[in-house]
PyMOL Python script that loads the backbone (N, CA, C, O; Angstrom):
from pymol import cmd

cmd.read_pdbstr("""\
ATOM      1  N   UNK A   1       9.905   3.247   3.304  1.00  0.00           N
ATOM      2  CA  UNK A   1      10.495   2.630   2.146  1.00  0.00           C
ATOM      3  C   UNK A   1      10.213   3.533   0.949  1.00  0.00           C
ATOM      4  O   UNK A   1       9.136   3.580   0.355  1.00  0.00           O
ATOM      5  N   UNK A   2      11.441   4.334   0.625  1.00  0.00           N
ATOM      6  CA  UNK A   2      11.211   4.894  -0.568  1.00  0.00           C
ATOM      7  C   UNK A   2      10.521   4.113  -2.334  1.00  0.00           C
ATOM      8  O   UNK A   2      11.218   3.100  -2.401  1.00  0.00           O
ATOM      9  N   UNK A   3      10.012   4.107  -3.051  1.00  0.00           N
ATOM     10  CA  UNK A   3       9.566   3.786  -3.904  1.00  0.00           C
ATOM     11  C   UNK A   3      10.950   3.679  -5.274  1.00  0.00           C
ATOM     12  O   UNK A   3      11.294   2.781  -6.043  1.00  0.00           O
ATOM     13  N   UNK A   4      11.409   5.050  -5.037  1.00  0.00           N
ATOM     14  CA  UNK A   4      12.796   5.235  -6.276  1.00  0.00           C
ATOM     15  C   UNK A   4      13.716   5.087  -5.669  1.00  0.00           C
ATOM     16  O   UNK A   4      13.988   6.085  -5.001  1.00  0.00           O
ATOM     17  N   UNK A   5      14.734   3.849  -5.498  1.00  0.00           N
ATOM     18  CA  UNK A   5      16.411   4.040  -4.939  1.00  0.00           C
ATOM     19  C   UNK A   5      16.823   3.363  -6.239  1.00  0.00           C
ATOM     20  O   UNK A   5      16.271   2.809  -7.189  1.00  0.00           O
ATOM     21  N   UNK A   6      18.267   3.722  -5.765  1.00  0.00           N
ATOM     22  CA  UNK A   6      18.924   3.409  -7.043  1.00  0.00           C
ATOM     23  C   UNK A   6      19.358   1.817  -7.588  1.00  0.00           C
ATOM     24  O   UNK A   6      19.691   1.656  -8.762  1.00  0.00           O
ATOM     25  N   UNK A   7      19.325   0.843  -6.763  1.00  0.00           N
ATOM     26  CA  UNK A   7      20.055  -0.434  -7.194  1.00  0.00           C
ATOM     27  C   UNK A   7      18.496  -1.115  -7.370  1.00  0.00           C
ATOM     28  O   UNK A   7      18.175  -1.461  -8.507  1.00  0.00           O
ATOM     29  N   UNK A   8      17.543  -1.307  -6.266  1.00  0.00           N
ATOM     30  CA  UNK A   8      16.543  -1.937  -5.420  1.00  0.00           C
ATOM     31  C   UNK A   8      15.196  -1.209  -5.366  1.00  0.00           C
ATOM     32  O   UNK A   8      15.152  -0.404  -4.436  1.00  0.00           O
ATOM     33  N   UNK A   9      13.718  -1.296  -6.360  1.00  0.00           N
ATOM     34  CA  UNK A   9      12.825  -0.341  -6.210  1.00  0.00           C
ATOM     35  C   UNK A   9      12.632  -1.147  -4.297  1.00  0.00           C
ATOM     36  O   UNK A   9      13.201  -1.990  -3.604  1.00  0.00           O
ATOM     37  N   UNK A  10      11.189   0.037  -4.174  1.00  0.00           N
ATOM     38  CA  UNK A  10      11.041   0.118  -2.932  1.00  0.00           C
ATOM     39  C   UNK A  10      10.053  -1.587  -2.719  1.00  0.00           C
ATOM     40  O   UNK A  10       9.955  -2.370  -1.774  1.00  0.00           O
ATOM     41  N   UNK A  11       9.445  -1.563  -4.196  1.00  0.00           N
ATOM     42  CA  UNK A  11       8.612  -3.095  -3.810  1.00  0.00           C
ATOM     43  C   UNK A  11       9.508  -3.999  -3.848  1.00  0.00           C
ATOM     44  O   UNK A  11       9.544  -4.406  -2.687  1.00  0.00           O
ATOM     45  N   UNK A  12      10.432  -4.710  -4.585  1.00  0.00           N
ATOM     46  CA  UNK A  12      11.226  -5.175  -4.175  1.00  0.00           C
ATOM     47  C   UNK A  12      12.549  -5.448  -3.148  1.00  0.00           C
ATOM     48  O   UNK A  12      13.065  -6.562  -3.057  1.00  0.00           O
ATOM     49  N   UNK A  13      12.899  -4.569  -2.583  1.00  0.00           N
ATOM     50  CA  UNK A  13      12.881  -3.994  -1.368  1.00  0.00           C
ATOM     51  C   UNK A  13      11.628  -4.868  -0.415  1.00  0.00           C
ATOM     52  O   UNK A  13      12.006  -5.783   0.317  1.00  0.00           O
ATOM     53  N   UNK A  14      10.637  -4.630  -0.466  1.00  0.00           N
ATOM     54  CA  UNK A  14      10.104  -4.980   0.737  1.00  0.00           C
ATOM     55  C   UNK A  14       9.480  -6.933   0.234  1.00  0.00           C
ATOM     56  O   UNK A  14       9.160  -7.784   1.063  1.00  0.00           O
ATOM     57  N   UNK A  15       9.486  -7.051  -0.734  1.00  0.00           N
ATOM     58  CA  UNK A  15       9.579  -8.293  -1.421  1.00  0.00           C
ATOM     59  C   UNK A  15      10.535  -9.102  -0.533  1.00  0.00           C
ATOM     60  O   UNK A  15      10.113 -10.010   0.183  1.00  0.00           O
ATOM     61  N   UNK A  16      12.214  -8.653  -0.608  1.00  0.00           N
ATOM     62  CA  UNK A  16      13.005  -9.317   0.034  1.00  0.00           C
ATOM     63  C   UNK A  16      12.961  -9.449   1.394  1.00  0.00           C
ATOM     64  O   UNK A  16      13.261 -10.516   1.931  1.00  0.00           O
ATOM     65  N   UNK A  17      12.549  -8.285   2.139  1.00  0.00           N
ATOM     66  CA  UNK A  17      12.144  -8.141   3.567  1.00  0.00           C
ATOM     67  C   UNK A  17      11.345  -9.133   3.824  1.00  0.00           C
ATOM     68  O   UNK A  17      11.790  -9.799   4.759  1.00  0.00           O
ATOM     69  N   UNK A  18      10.096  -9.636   3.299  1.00  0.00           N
ATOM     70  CA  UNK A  18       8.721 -10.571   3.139  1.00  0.00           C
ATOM     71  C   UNK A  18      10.034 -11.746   3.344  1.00  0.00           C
ATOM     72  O   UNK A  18      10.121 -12.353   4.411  1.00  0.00           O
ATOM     73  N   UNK A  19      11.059 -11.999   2.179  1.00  0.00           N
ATOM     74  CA  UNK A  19      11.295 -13.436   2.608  1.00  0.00           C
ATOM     75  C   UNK A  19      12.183 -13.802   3.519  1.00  0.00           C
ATOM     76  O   UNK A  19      12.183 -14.986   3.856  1.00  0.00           O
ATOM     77  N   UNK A  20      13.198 -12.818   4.162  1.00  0.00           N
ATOM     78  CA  UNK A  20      13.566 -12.860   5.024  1.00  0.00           C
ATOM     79  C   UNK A  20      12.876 -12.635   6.340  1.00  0.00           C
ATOM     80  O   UNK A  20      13.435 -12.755   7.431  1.00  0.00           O
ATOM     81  N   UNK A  21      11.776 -12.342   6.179  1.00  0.00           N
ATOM     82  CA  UNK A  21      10.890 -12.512   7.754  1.00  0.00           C
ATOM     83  C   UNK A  21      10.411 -14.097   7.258  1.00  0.00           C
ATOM     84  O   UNK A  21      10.953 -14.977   7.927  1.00  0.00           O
ATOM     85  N   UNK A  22       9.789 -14.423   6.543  1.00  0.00           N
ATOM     86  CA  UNK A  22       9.455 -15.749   6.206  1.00  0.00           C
ATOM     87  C   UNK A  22      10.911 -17.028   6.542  1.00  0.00           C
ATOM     88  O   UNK A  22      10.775 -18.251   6.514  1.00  0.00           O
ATOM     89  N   UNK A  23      11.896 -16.452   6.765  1.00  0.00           N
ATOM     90  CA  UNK A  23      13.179 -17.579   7.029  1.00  0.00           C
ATOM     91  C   UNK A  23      13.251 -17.254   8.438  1.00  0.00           C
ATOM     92  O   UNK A  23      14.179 -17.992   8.770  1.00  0.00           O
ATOM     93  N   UNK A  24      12.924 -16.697   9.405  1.00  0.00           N
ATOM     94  CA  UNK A  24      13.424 -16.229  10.553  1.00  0.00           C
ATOM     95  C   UNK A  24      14.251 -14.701  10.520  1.00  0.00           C
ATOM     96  O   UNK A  24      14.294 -14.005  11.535  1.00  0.00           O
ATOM     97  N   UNK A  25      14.872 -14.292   9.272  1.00  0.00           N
ATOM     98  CA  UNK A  25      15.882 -14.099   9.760  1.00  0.00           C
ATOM     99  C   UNK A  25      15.765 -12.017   9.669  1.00  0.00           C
ATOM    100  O   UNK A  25      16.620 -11.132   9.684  1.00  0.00           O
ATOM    101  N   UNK A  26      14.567 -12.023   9.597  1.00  0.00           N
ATOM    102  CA  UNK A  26      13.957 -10.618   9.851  1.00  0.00           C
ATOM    103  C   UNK A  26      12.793 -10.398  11.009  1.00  0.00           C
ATOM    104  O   UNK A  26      11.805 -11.129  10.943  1.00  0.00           O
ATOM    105  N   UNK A  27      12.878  -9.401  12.082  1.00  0.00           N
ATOM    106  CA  UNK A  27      11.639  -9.286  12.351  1.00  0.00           C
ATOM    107  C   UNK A  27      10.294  -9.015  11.794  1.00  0.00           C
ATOM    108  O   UNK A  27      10.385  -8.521  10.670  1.00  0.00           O
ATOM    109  N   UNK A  28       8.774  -9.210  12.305  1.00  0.00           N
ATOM    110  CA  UNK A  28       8.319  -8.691  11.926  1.00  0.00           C
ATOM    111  C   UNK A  28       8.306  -7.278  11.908  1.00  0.00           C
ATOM    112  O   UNK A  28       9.293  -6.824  12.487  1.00  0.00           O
ATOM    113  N   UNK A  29       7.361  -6.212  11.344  1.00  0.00           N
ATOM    114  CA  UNK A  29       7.624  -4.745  11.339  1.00  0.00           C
ATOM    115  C   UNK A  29       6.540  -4.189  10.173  1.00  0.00           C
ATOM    116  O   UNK A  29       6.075  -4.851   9.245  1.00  0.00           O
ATOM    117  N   UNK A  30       6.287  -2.826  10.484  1.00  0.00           N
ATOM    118  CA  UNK A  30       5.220  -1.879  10.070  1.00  0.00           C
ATOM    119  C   UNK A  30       6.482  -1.375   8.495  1.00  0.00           C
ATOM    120  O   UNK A  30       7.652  -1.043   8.685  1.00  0.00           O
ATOM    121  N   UNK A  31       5.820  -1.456   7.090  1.00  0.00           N
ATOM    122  CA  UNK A  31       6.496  -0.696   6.414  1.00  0.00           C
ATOM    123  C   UNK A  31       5.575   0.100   5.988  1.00  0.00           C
ATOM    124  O   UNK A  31       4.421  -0.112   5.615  1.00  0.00           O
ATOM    125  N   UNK A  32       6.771   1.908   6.164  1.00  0.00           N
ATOM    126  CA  UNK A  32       5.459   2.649   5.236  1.00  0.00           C
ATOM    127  C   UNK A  32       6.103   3.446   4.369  1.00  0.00           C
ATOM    128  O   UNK A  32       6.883   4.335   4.709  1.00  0.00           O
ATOM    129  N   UNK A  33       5.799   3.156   3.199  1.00  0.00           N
ATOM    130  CA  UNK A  33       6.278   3.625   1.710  1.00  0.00           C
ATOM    131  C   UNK A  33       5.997   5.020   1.390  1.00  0.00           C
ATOM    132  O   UNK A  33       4.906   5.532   1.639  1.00  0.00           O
ATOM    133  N   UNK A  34       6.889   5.594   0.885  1.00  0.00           N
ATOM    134  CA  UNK A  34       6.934   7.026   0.248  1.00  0.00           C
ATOM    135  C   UNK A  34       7.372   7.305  -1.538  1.00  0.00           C
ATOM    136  O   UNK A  34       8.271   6.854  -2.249  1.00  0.00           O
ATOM    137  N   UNK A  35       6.197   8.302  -1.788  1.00  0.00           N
ATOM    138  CA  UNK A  35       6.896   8.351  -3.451  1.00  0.00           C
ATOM    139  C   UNK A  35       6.408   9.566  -3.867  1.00  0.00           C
ATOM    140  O   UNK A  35       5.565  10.281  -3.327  1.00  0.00           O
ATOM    141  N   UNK A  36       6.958   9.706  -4.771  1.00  0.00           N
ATOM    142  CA  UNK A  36       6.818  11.039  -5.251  1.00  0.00           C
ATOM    143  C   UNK A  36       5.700  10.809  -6.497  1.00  0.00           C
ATOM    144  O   UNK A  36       5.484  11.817  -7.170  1.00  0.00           O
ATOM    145  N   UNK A  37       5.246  10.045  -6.730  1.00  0.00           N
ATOM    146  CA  UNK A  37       4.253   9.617  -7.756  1.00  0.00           C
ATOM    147  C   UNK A  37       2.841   9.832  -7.497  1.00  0.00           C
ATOM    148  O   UNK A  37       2.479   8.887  -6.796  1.00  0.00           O
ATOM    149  N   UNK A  38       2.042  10.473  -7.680  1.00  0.00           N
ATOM    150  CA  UNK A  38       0.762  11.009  -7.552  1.00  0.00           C
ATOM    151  C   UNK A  38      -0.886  10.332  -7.786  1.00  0.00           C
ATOM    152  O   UNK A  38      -1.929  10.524  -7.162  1.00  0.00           O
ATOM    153  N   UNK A  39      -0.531   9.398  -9.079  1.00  0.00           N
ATOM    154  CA  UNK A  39      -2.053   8.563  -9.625  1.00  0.00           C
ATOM    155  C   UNK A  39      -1.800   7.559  -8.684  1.00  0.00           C
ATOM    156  O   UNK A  39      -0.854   6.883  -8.279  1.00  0.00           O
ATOM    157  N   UNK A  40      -3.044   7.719  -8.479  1.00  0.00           N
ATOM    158  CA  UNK A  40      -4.098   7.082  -7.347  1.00  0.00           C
ATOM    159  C   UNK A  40      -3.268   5.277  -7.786  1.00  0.00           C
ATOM    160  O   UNK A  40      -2.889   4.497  -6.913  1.00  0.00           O
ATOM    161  N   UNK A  41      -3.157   4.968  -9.514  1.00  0.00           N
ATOM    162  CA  UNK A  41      -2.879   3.651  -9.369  1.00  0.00           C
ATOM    163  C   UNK A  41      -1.503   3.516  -9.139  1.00  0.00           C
ATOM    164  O   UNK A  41      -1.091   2.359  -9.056  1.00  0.00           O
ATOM    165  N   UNK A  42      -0.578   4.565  -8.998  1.00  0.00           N
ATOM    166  CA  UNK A  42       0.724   4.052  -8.783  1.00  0.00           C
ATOM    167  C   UNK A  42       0.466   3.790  -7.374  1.00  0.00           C
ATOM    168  O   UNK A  42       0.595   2.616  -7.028  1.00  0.00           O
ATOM    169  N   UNK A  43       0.063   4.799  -6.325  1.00  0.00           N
ATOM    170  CA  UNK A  43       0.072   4.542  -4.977  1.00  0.00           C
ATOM    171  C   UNK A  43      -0.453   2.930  -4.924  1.00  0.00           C
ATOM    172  O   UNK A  43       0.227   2.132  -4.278  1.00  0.00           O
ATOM    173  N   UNK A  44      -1.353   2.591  -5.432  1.00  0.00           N
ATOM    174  CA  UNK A  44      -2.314   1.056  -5.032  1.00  0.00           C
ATOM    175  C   UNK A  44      -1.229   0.078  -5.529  1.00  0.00           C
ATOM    176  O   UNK A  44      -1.226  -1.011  -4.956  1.00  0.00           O
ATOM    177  N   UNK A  45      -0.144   0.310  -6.665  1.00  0.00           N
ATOM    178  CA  UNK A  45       0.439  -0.953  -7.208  1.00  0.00           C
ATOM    179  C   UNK A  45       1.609  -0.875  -5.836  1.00  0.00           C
ATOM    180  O   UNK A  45       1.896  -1.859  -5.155  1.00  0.00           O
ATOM    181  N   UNK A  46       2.152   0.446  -5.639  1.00  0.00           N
ATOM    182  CA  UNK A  46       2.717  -0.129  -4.655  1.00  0.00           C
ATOM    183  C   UNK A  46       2.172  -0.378  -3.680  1.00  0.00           C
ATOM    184  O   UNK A  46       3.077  -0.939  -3.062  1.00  0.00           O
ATOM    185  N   UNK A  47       1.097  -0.388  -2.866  1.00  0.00           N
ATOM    186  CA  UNK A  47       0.423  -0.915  -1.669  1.00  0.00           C
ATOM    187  C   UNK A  47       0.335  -2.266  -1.736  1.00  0.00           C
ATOM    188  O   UNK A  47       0.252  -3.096  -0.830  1.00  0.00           O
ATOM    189  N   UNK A  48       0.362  -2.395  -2.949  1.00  0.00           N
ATOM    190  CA  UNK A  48       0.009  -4.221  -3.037  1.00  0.00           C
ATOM    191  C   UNK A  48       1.534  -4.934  -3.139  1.00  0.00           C
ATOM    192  O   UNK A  48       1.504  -5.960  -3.818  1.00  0.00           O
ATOM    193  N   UNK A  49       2.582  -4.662  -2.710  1.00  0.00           N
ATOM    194  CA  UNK A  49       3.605  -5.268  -2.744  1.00  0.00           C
ATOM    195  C   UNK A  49       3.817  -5.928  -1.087  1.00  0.00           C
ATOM    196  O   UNK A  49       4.521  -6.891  -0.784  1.00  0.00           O
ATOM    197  N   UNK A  50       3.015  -5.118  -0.210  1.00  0.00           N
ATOM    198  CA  UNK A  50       2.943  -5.395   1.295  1.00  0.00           C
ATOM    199  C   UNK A  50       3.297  -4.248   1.980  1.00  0.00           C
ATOM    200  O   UNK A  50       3.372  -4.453   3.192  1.00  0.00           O
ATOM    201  N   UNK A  51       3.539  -3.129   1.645  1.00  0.00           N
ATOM    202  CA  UNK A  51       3.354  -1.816   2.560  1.00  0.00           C
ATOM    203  C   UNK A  51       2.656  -2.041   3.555  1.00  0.00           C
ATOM    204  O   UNK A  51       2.065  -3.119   3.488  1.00  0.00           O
ATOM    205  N   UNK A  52       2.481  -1.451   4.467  1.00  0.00           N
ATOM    206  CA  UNK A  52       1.096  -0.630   5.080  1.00  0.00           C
ATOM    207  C   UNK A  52       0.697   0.344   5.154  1.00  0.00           C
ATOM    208  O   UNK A  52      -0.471   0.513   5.504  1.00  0.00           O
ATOM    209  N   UNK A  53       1.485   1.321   4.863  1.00  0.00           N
ATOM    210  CA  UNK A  53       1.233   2.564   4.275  1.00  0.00           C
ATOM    211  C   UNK A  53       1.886   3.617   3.608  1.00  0.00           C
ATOM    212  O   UNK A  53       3.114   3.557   3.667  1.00  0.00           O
ATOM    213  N   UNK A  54       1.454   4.468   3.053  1.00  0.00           N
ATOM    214  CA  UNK A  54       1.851   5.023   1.951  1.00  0.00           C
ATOM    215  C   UNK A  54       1.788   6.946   2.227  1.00  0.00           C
ATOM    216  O   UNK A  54       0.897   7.526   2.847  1.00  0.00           O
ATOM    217  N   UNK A  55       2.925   7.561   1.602  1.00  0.00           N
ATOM    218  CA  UNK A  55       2.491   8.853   1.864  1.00  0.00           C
ATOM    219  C   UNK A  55       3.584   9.679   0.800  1.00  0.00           C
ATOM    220  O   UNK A  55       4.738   9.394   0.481  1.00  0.00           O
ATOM    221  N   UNK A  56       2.785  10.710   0.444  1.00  0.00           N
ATOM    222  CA  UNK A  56       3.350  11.211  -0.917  1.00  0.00           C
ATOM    223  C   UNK A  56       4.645  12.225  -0.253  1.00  0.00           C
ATOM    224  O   UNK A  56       4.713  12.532   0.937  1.00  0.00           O
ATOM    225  N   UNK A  57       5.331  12.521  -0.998  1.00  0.00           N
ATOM    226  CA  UNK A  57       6.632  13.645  -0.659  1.00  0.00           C
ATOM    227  C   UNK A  57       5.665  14.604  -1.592  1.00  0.00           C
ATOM    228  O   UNK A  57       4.661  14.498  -2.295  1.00  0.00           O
ATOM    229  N   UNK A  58       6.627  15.630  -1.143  1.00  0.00           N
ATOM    230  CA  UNK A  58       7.021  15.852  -0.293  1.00  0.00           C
ATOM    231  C   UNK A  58       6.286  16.096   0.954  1.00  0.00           C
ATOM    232  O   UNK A  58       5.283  16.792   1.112  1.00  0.00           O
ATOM    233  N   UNK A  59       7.095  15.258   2.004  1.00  0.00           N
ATOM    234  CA  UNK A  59       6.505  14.797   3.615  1.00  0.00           C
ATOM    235  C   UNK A  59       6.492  16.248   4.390  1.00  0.00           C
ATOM    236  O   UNK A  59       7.246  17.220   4.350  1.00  0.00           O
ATOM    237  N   UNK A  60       5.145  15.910   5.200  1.00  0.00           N
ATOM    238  CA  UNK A  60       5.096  17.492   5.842  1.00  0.00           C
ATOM    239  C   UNK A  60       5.143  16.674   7.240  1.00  0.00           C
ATOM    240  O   UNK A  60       4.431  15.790   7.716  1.00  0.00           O
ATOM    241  N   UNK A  61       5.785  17.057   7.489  1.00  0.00           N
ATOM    242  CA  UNK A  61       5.915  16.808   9.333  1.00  0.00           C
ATOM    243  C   UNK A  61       4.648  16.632   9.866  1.00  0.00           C
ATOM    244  O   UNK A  61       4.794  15.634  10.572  1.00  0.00           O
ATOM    245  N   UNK A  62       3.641  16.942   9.949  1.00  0.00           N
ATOM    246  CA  UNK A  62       2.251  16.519  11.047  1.00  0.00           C
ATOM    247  C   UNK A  62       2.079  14.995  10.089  1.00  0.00           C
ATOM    248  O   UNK A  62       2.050  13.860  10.563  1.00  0.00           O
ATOM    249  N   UNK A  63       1.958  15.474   8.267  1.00  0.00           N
ATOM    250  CA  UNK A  63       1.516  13.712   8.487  1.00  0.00           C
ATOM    251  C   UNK A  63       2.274  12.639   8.492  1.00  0.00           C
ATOM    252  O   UNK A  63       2.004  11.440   8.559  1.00  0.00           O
ATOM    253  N   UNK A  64       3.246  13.218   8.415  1.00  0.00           N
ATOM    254  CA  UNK A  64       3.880  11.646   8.833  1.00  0.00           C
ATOM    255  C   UNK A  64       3.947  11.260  10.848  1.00  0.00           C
ATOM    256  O   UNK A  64       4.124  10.270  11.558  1.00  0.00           O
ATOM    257  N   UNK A  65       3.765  12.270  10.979  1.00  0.00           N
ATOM    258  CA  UNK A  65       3.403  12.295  12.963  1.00  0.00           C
ATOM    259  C   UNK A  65       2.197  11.649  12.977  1.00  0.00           C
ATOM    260  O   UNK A  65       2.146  10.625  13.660  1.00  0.00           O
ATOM    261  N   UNK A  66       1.157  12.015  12.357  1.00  0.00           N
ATOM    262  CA  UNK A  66       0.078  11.254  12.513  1.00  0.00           C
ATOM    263  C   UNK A  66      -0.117   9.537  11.881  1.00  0.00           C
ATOM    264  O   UNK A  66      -0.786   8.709  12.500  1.00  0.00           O
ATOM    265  N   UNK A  67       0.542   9.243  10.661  1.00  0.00           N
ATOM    266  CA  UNK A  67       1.000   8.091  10.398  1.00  0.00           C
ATOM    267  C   UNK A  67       1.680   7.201  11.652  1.00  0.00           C
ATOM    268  O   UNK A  67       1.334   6.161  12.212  1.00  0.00           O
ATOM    269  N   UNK A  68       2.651   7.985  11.794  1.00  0.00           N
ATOM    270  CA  UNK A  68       3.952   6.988  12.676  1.00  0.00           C
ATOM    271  C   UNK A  68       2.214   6.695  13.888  1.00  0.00           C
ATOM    272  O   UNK A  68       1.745   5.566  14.033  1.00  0.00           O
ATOM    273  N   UNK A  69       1.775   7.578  14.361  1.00  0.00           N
ATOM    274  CA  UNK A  69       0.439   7.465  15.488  1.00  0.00           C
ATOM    275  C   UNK A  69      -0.176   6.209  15.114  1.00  0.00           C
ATOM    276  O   UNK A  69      -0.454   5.349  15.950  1.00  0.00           O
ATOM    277  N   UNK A  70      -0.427   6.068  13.687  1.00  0.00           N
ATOM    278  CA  UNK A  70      -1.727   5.214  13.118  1.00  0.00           C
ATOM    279  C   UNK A  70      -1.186   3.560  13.496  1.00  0.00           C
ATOM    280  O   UNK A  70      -1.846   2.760  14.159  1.00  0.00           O
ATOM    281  N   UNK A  71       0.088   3.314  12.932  1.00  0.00           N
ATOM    282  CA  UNK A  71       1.288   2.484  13.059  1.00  0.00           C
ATOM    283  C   UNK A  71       1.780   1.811  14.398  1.00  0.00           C
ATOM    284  O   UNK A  71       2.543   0.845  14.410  1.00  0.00           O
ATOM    285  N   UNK A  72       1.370   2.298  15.299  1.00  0.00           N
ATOM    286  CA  UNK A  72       1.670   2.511  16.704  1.00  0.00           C
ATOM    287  C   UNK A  72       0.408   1.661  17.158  1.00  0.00           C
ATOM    288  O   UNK A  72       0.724   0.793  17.971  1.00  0.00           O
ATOM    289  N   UNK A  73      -0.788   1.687  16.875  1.00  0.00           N
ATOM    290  CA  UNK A  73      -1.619   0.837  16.978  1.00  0.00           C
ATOM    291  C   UNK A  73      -1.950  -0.313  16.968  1.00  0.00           C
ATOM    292  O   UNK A  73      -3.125  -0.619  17.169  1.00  0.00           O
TER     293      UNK A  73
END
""", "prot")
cmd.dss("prot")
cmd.show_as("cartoon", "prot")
cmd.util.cbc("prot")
cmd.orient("prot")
């Protein structure tokens, strides 16, 4: 879940996901948020929207391999 799209941020975005799993009408599922934003408190405000995890761009291929691993658990 990107953090910046254009209509829908990424917490809201996963806000709506939350209530559509809460009606039935979503599965559950692992979200893991990406942003280009760096302070330690932007990463935490979005963690607290219901992520599970978080990883800065630009994405380097091993960590997000090792994420998708962590996720898998």
């Amino acid at each position: 879940m990107d953090q910046e799209m254009p209509r829908m941020s990424g917490s809201e975005t996963v806000q709506e996901i939350e209530r559509l799993q809460a009606q039935g009408l979503a599965p559950p599922m692992n979200i893991i948020g990406c942003t280009t934003h760096g302070p330690v408190e932007e990463i935490e405000k979005f963690m607290q929207c219901g992520i599970d995890s978080c990883i800065q761009k630009p994405i380097a291929a091993h960590k997000l391999q090792r994420l998708l691993q962590r996720q898998e658990m």
